[in-house]
ZAGU-203184 format. One record per residue (C-alpha): residue in one letter; x, y, z. Coordinates in pm, 1 decimal. Layout:
! residues N
A  X  Y  Z $
...
END
This chain:
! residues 350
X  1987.2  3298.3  -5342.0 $
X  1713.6  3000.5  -5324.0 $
X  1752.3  2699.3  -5161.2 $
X  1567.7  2345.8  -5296.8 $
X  1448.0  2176.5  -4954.6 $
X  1251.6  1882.4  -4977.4 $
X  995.9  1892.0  -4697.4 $
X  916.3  1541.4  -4526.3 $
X  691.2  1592.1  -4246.2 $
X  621.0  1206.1  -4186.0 $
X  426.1  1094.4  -3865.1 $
X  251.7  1199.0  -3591.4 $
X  444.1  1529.0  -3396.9 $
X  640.3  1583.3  -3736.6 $
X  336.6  1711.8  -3901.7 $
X  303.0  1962.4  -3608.7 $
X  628.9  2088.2  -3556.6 $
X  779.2  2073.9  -3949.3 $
X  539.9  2376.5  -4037.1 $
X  702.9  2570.7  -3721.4 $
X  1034.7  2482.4  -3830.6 $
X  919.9  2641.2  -4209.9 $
X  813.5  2919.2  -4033.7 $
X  1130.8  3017.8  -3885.4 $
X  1341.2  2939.5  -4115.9 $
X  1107.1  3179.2  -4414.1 $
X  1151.5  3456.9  -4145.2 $
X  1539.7  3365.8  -4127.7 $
X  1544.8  3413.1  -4479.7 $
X  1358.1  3709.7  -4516.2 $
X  1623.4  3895.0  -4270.9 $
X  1916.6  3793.6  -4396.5 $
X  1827.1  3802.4  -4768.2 $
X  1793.8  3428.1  -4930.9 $
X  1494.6  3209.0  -5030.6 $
X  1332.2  2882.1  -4992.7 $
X  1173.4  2644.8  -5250.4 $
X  974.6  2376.7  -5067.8 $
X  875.9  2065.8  -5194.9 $
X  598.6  1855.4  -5014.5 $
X  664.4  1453.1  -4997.0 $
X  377.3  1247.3  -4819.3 $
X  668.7  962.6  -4748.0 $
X  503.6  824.3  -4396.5 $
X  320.3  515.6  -4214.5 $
X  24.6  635.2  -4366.3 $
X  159.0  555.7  -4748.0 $
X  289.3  269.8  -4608.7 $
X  -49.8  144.5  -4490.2 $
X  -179.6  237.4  -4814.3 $
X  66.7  123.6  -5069.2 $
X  343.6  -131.0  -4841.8 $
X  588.3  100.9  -4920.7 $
X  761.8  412.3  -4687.3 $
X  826.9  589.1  -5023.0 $
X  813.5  531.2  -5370.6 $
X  1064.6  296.9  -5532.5 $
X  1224.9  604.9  -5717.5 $
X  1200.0  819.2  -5378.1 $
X  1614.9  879.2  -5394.0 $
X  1585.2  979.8  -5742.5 $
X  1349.1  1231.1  -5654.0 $
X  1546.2  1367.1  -5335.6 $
X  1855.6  1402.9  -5526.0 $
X  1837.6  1711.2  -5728.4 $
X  1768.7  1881.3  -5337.5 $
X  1998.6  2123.3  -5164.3 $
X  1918.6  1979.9  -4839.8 $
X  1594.1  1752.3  -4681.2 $
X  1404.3  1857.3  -4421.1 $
X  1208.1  1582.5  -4212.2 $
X  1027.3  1577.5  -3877.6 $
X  972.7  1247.9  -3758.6 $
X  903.1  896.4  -3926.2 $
X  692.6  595.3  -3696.2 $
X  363.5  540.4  -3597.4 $
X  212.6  272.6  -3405.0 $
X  86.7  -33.7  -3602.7 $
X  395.3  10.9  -3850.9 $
X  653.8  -205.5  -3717.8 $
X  969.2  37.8  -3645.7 $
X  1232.5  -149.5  -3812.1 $
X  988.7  -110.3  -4130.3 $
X  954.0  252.8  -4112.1 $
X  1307.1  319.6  -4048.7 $
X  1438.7  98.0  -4253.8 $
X  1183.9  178.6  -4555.7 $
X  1279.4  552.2  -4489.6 $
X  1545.3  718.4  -4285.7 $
X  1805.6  479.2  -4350.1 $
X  1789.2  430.2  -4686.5 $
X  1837.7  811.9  -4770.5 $
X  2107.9  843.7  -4490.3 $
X  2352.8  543.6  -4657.9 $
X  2255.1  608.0  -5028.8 $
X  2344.6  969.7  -5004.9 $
X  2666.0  902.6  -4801.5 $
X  2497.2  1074.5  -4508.3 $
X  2796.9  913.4  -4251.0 $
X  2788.6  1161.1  -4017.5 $
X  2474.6  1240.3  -3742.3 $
X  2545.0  1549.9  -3540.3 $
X  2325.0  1576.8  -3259.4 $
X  2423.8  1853.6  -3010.9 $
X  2276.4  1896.8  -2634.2 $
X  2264.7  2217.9  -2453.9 $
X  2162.9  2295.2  -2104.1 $
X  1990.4  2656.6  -2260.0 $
X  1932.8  2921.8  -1978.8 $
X  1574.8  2923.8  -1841.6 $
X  1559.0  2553.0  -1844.3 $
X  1529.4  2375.8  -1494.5 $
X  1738.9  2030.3  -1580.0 $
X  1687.8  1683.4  -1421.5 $
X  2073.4  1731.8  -1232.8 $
X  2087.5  1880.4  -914.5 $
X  2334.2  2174.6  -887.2 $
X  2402.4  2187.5  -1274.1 $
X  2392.7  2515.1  -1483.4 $
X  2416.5  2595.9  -1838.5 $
X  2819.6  2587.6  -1806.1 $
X  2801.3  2296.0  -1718.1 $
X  2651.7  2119.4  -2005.9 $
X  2733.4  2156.2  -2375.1 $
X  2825.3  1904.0  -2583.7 $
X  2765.0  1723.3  -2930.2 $
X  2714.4  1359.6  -3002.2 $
X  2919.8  1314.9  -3328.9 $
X  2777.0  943.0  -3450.4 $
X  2897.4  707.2  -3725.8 $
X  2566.3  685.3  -3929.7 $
X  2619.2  459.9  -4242.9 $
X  2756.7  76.1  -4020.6 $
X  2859.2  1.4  -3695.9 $
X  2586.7  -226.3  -3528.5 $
X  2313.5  -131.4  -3794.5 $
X  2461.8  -344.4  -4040.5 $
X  2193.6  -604.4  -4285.5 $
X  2467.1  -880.6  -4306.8 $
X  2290.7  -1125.0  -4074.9 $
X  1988.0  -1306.8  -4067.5 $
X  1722.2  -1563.1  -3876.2 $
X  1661.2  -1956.1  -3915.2 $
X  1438.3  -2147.6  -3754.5 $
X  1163.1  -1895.0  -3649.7 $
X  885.9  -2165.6  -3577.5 $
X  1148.9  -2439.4  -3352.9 $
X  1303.4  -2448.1  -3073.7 $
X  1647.0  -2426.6  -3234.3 $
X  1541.4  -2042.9  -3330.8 $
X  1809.2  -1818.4  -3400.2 $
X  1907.6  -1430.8  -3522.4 $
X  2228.3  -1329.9  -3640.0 $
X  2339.4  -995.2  -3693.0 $
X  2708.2  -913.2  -3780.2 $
X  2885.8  -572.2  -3679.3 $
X  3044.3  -390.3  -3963.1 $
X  3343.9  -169.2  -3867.1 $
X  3580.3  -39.3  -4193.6 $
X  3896.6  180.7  -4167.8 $
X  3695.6  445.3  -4402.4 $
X  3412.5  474.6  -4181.2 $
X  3558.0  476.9  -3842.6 $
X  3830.4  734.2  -3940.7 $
X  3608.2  928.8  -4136.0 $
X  3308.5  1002.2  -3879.3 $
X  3651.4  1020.2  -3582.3 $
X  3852.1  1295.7  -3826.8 $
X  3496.0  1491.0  -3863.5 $
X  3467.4  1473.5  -3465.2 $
X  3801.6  1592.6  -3397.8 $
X  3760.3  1865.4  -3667.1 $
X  3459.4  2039.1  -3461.6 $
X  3653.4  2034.9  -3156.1 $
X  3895.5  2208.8  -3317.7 $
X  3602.9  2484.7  -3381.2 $
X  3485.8  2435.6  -2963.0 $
X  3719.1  2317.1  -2687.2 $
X  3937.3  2089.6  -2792.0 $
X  3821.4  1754.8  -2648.7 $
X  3737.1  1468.5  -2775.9 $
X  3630.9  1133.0  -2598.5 $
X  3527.2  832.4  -2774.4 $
X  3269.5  580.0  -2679.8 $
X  3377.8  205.8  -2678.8 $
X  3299.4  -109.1  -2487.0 $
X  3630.6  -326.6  -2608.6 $
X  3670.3  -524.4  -2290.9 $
X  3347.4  -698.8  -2376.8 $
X  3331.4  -704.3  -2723.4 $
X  3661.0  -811.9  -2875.8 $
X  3733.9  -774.3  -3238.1 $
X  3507.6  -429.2  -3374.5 $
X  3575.6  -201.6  -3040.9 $
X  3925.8  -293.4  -2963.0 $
X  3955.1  -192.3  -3374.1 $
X  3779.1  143.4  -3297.6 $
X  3990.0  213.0  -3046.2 $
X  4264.9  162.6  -3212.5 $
X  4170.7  337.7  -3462.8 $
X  4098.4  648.7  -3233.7 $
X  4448.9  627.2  -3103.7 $
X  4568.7  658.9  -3476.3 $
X  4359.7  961.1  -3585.1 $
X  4417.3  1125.2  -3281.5 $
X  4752.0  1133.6  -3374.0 $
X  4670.5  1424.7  -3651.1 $
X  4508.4  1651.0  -3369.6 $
X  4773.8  1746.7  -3103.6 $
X  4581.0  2012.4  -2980.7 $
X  4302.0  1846.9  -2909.7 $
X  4306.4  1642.1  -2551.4 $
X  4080.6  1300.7  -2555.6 $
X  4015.2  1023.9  -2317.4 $
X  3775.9  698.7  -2379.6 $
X  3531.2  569.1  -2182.7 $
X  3337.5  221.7  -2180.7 $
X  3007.5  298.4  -2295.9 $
X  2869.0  161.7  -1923.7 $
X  3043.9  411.1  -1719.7 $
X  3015.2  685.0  -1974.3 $
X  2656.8  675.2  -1952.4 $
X  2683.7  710.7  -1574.1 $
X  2951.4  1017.5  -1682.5 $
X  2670.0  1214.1  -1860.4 $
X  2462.3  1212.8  -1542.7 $
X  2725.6  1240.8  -1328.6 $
X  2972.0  1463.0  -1475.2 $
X  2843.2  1600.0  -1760.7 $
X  3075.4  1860.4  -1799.6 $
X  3334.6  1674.7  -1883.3 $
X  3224.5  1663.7  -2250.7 $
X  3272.3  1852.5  -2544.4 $
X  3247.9  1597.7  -2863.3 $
X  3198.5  1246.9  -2813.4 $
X  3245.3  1022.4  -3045.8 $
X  3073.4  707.0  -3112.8 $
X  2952.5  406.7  -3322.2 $
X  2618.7  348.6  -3482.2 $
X  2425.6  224.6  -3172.2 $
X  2668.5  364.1  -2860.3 $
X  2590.3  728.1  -3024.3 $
X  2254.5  712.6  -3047.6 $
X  2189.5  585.0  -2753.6 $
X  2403.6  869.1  -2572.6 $
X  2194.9  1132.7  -2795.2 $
X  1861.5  1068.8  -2639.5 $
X  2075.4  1055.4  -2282.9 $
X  2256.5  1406.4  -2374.0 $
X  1917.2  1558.2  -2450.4 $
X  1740.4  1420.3  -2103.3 $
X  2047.5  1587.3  -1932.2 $
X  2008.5  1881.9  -2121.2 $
X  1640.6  1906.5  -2000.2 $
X  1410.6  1795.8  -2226.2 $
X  1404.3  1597.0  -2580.6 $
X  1199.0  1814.3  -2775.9 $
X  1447.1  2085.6  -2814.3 $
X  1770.4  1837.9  -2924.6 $
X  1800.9  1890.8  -3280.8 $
X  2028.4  1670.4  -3520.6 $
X  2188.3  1649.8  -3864.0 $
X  2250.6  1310.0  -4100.3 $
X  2538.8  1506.5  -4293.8 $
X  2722.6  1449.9  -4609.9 $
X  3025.9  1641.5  -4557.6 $
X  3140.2  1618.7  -4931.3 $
X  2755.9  1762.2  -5062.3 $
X  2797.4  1489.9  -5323.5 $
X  2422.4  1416.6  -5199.5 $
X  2183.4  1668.3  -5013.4 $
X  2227.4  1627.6  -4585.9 $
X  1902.7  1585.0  -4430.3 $
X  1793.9  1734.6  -4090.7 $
X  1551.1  1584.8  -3843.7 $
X  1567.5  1673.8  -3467.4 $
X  1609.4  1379.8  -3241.9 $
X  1258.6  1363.5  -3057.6 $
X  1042.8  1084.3  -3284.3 $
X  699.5  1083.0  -3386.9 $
X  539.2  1090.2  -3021.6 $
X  243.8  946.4  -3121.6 $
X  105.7  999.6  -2753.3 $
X  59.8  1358.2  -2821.9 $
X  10.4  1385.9  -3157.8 $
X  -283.1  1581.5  -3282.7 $
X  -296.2  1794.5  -2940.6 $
X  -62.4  2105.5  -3004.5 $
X  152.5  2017.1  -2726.5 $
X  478.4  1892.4  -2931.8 $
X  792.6  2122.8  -2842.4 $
X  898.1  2292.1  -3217.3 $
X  1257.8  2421.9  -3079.8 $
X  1422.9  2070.3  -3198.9 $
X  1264.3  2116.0  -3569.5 $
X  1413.3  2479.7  -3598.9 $
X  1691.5  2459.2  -3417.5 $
X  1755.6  2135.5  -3641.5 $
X  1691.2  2414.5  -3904.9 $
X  1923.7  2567.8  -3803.6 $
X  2177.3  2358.0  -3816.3 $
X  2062.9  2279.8  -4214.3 $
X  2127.4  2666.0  -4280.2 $
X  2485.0  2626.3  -4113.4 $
X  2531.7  2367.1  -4333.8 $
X  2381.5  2550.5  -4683.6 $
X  2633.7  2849.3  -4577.7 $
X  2410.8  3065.0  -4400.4 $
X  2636.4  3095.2  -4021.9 $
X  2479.7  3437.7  -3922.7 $
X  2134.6  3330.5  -3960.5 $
X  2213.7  3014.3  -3828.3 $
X  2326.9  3195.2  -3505.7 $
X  2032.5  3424.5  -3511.6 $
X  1768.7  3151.0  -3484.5 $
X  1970.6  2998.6  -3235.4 $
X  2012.9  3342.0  -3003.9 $
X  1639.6  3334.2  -3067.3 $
X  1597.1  3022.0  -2903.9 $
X  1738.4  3112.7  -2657.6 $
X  1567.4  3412.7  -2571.9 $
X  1242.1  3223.2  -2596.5 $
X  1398.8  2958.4  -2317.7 $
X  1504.6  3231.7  -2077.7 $
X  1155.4  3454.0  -2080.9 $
X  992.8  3111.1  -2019.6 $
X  631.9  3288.3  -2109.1 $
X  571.0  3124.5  -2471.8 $
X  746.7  2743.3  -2396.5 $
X  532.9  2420.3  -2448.4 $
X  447.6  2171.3  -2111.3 $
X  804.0  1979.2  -2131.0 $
X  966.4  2311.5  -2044.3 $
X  728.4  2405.8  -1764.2 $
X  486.6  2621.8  -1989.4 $
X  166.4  2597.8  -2163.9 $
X  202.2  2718.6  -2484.6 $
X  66.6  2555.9  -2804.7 $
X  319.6  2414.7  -3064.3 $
X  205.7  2702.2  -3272.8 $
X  270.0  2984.6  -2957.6 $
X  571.9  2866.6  -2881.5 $
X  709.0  2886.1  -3291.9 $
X  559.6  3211.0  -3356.1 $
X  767.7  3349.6  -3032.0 $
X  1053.2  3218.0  -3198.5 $
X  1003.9  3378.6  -3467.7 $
X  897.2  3717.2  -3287.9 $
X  1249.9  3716.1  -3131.5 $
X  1436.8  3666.2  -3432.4 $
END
């Protein structure tokens, strides 16, 4: 069996860590008996310096015909973010119905955590977040710019479909862990999308009686991720609440560069793409010092996802091993490996 991956690199770290990611995943395939086709795209700030444009104008075309895409990390200073992201990520992620961004965050043994007293039991959880509206929405807009009277607008965008969509895929994984779900809201605050989530929650819910949920303003639950962090299994939130808690679950977990993530199309009418959740870190870019356990572990998530679960776990249990023997991890773990040590260990070990 071969796989079609498009390969997008993109900025700074992601042309560091994507090749590690490769890496793994060819030995992955070797072992348990499938192939890889790789095709290269140069989509990054650099072709947007060059040409004003984050890809070409027939860039989705081109991704289409893909089993799955494959990207490290888009942004790079001098590039305005919203341009990059928007001239990138998001187009691919709501033209290819990608609705659904799994990001999961793991306390893995042989990493010392920022929380006192907190083991690898303790925390294990995965951010489930509505990709394709929410607060990300383009209905909006600014008038005025050079007055006093200046003004931005940006409306929320909350639909039946989407909310009970990205809440039924949540509630379906916890089915597949331990059975809890808890939703991220803020509806005493904001009073006509939130108190709609939640009601919506309470209705979906109502298909899952073996799963126990509670709800949490999105204040206090960020104090619950620090505080009580295991307390969560899947936690479900909007556009901006979810992504926000990501980058929170991964500090918990210990470090950012291993949290790996998943913009997934759970009908494969469109190819899913994978990107781990760190960025471009353009402050160490160039130096070998970027952590490449988010890029394969977001790897291998993608061959969960193309149908490959034992490999999948294999990489995975190889991580792991890496973590725990602590000899061949990069600087954010305590070590001094190179990005390139610290993926050919991984690959060693699986």
């Amino acid at each position: 069996m071969k796989h079609k991956i498009a390969l997008i690199p993109g900025d700074g770290i992601g042309k560091e860590v994507v090749p590690e990611g490769v890496r793994v995943l060819e030995a992955a395939g070797r072992k348990f008996g499938f192939e890889f086709e790789w095709t290269d795209f140069d989509w990054n700030c650099e072709l947007y310096a060059k040409t004003g444009r984050m890809m070409p104008e027939d860039g989705l075309d081109q991704l289409k015909p893909y089993d799955g895409i494959f990207l490290g990390a888009v942004g790079y200073p001098g590039v305005p973010d919203h341009i990059s992201l928007w001239g990138l990520l998001i187009p691919i992620r709501r033209s290819f119905h990608q609705y659904v961004n799994v990001r999961p965050a793991r306390l893995l043994p042989g990493t010392k955590g920022p929380l006192a007293n907190r083991g690898p039991a303790d925390i294990d959880m995965v951010i489930v977040r509505e990709n394709n509206e929410g607060e990300y929405s383009t209905i909006g807009g600014r008038m005025y710019d050079d007055m006093p009277e200046g003004m931005a607008l940006q409306v929320n965008v909350f639909t039946k479909k989407g909310v009970d969509r990205v809440m039924k895929y949540a509630f379906e994984l916890a089915m597949k862990r331990r059975k809890k779900v808890t939703s991220a809201t803020k509806s005493n605050g904001i009073v006509y999308t939130l108190p709609f989530w939640d009601e919506r929650f309470a209705e979906v819910k109502k298909g899952y009686p073996d799963v126990t949920t509670d709800q949490y303003h999105i204040d206090i639950l960020a104090a619950h991720f620090v505080q009580h962090p295991d307390w969560f299994d899947v936690v479900v939130g909007s556009n901006l609440f979810a992504d926000i808690l990501s980058d929170l679950s991964a500090a918990v977990a210990g470090s950012i560069g291993i949290a790996p993530a998943a913009n997934i199309n759970p009908e494969r009418d469109y190819p899913s793409m994978f990107e781990p959740v760190h960025g471009s870190a353009p402050d160490i870019a160039g130096k070998s010092l970027a952590n490449p356990i988010a890029q394969i572990w977001t790897g291998a998530m993608m061959l969960e996802h193309l149908g490959h679960q034992d490999a999948a776990d294999a990489i995975v249990r190889a991580i792991e091993k890496v973590v725990a023997e602590g000899s061949a991890v990069t600087r954010d773990l305590g070590g001094k490996a190179s990005t390139q040590e610290a993926g050919r260990a991984v690959e060693a070990a699986l």
